[in-house]
Each structure stands twice: as structure tokens, then as C-alpha cells.
N, C-alpha and C positions, 0 to 999 in steps of 0.2 A: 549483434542483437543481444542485449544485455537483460536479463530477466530481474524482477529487481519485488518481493513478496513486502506488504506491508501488513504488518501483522503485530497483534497484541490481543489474546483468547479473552482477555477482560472488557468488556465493552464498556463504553462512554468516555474512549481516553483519545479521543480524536482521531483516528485511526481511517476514518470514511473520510474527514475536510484535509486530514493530512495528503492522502493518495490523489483527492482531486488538485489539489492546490500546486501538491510537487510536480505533478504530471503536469499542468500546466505551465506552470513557473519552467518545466524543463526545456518547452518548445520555444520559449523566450531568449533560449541560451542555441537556438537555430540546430535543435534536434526535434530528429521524427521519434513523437509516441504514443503505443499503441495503449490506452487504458481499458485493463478489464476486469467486469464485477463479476468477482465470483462467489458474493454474500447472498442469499437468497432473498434477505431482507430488501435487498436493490437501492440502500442509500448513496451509492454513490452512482446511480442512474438518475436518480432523482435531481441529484445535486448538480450537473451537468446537464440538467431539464429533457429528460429524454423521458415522453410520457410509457405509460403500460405499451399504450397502443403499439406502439415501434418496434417491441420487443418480442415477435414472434421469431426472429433469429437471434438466440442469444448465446449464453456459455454453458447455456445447459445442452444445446445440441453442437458447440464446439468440442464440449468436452465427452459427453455421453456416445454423441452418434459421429465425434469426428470428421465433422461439416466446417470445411473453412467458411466462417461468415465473414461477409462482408462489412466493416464497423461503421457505422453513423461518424458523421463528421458534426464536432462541437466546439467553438473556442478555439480551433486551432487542434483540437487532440482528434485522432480517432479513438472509437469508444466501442467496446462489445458491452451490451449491457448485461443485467440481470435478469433469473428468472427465478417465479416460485416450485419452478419444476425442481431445482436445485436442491431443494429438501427433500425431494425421492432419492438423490443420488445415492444416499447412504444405503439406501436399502437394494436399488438397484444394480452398486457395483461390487455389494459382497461377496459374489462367489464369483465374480469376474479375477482371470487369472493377469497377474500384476494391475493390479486397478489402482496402484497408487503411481502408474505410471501414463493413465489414461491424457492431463492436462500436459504432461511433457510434448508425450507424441502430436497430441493434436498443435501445441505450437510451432512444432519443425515447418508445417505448411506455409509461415509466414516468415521464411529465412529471407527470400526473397523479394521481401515486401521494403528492406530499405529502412526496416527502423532500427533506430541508435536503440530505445528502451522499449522493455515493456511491461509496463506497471499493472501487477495485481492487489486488488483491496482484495484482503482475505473477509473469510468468516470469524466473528469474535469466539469463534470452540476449533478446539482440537481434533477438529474430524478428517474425515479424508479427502474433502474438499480441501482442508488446509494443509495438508500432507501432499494431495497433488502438488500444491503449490509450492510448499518447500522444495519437493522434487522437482519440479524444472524448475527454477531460481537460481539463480546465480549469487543474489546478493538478498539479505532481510533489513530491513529497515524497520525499528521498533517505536515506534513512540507510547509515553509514560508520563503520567502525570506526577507530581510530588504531592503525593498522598502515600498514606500507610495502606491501606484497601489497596492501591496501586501493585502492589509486590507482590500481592497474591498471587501464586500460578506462576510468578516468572522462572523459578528451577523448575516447574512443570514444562514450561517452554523451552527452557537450554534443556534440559534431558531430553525432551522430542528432535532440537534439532541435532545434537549428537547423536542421537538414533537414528533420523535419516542421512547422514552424513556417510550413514554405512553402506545409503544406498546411492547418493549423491553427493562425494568426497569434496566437489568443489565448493559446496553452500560454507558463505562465511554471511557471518552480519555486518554490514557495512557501516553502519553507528546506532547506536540508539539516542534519542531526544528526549527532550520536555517539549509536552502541549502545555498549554492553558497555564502558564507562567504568570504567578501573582508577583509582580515586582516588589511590593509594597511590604508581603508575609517574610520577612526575614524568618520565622521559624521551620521555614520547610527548606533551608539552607542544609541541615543534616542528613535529609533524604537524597539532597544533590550530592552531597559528599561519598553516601550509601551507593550509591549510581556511579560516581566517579572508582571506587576502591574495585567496585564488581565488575563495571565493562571496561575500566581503561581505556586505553586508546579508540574503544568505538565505541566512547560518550563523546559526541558531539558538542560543539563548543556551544552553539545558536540556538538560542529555548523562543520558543513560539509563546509571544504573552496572550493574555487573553486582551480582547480587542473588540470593540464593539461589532469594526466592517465585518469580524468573521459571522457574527449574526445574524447582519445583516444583508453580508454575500449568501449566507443559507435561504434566506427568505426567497430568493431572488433566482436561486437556482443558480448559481454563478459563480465562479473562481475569485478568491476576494481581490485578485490582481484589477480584474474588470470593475468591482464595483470600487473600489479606492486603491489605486496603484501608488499613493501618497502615506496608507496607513503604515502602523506597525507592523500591522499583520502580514502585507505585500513585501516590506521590507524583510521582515523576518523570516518568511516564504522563501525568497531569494536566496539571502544569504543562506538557508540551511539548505540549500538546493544546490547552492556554489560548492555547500562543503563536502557536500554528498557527493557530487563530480567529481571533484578534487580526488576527494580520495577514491574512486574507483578506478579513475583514467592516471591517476598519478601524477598530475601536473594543473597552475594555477589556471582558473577560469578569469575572466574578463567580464 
């Protein structure tokens, strides 16, 4: 059971279509996964069409009250959704003693559940929502766009994960990517470069371009595999999903 945090504190860098699309793209390569939102915002509840209604057991009482919930079955993934209880967390796990260790324990419950991964879409802030999640993780997965705004926060981010590293020695990041890839902008080739010198070998080869199915798999509520498994976008899905296996298992995917 491989824990696998996607996460980037700066919002609007695709970090919600990324988590839904890889988690899907993963069960295509004949693994069980479990996807869970633990953004209060609930886009990636949305985006896997699971209304409000549905979400009376969500990750706020996995995580809070330590309740194995049972996950909605969507596309092939199962799914813990969202809740707006999740914005109390902050306040209600402060003087709880180890509370950035609350989403670990509550995952131990699903050792036995048979899944290869389990994908969390973080919160775009560095709170202790996102700190659970570092702590149980096994692996981060970063996506980044090539913009200059882009890099803001990111030594704010490797300083948090070296800091929890103190408490969870195994968390490594397993690559970081490009979303929203303008093929056409050769000027933003230097921010790729910027990318390549700082994460090395977990800069990912495979940039996610921008693509129209991803808009319009959003509209639709749906993994853009479903709504055009022909586009760029499903294509590039894949392959960066290949390369993300690849390197955690240590050997080629098919």
C-alpha cells in the first residue's frame, strides 16, 4: 500500500485534475486505488461527480473521529470524498497530542484492503491537513506550472518537507512535473531549465499540455481518459503515470 501526497501550497497549478486523472490513469495499469480528498474545498469530489449529498462519511470523520469509511465507487477508483468540516480541523486538532499523526493512523485501517496506492489531493496551504499528509506518505508528487508566480512557496515547501522528514524519514518526492504546458511559448524553456538544475532527477520527463478534453472532462465531471482517451491530455496522463510507476517500483511499465 503505497501512499503517494499530491501537493503544491500555490493554488491554480493543477494539482486537483492532476490527482484525479493519475489515480485514474493508475487503475488502467490493473492497480487497486484508493483516492482521497482531503481539500475542504472538495474539488476533487466534484470532479469524480460525487454530489454534497453523498458526503456524509467523508475524511473529515476518517481523519478526526478515526472511522474507516466505506469509499464510493467512481470510474473504477474508490473515492473518500470531501468535507467542509475539514476547515474546523485546524482548530479542533491543536491541543490534540501528536495530531499531525491523526491521517496516518487512520489509514493503517485499510492495510487490508488490497490497494497498490493511495492518492491524496492535498490542501493548496501548509496547514496540518497537509502535514498529516506528508506524514503518512510515502511518496510527493509535485506539479508546477512554468510561470515565475509558480516558484513562490516552493523552498517554503522543501523546508516543510525536510522538517517532516524528522518525523517521517521515509517521505521522498517521487518527481515533480509541468501542468498546463504551452508547447508553442518557447520562453518559458528557462523556467524548465530552473526546474531541471533544482529537482534533478525527480524532474519528470512528461509535461501535461494544455488541452482543450481537460476542460472539457472538468465540465463533465470526469477523468479526461473517459471523455477523449485519443487526446493529448489522456496521452500525457499515461505516460506521466508510467513514469511515476516506473520509478517507485523500479522497473519498466507496459
Amino acid at each position: 500500500m503505497t501512499i503517494i501526497s499530491i501537493i503544491n501550497q500555490k493554488g491554480g497549478v493543477g494539482k486537483t485534475t492532476s490527482a484525479i486523472n493519475i489515480a485514474y490513469t493508475i487503475t488502467l495499469l490493473q492497480k487497486k486505488v484508493l483516492l482521497i480528498d482531503i481539500d475542504s474545498q472538495g474539488n476533487t469530489s466534484s470532479g469524480v461527480n460525487i454530489a454534497k449529498k453523498e458526503t456524509k462519511n467523508s475524511s473529515y470523520e476518517l481523519i478526526y473521529k478515526k472511522k474507516k469509511i466505506k469509499p464510493i465507487k467512481n470510474f473504477n477508483l474508490d473515492i473518500i470524498p470531501s468535507s467542509l468540516k475539514l476547515a474546523l480541523l485546524e482548530k479542533e486538532l491543536i491541543n490534540e497530542i501528536a495530531r499531525e499523526n491523526f491521517l496516518k493512523n487512520a489509514l493503517e485501517q485499510y492495510k487490508k484492503d488490497n490497494y497498490d496506492f493511495i492518492i491524496l489531493d492535498c490542501p493548496p496551504t501548509l496547514s496540518i491537513l497537509t502535514i498529516n499528509a506528508l506524514v503518512a506518505s510515502k511518496y510527493l508528487l509535485i506539479p508546477i506550472e512554468t510561470e515565475f508566480f509558480a516558484f513562490e512557496g516552493i523552498n517554503l515547501l522543501l523546508d516543510t518537507i525536510t522538517a517532516v522528514k524528522q518525523i517521517n524519514q521515509n517521505l521522498e518526492i517521487a518527481g515533480v512535473f509541468i501542468n498546463k504546458y504551452d508547447i508553442r511559448n518557447k520562453s518559458k524553456e528557462k523556467y524548465i531549465n530552473l526546474l531541471q538544475k533544482v529537482f534533478k532527477e525527480k524532474f519528470l520527463n512528461t509535461k501535461i499540455r494544455k488541452n482543450i478534453s481537460i476542460s472539457k472532462s472538468q465540465e463533465e465531471n470526469i477523468p479526461v481518459h473517459l471523455y477523449n482517451k485519443e487526446s493529448n491530455a489522456a496521452k500525457d496522463f499515461l505516460a506521466l503515470t508510467k513514469e511515476i510507476i516506473e520509478k517507485i517500483e523500479g522497473k519498466n511499465v507496459r
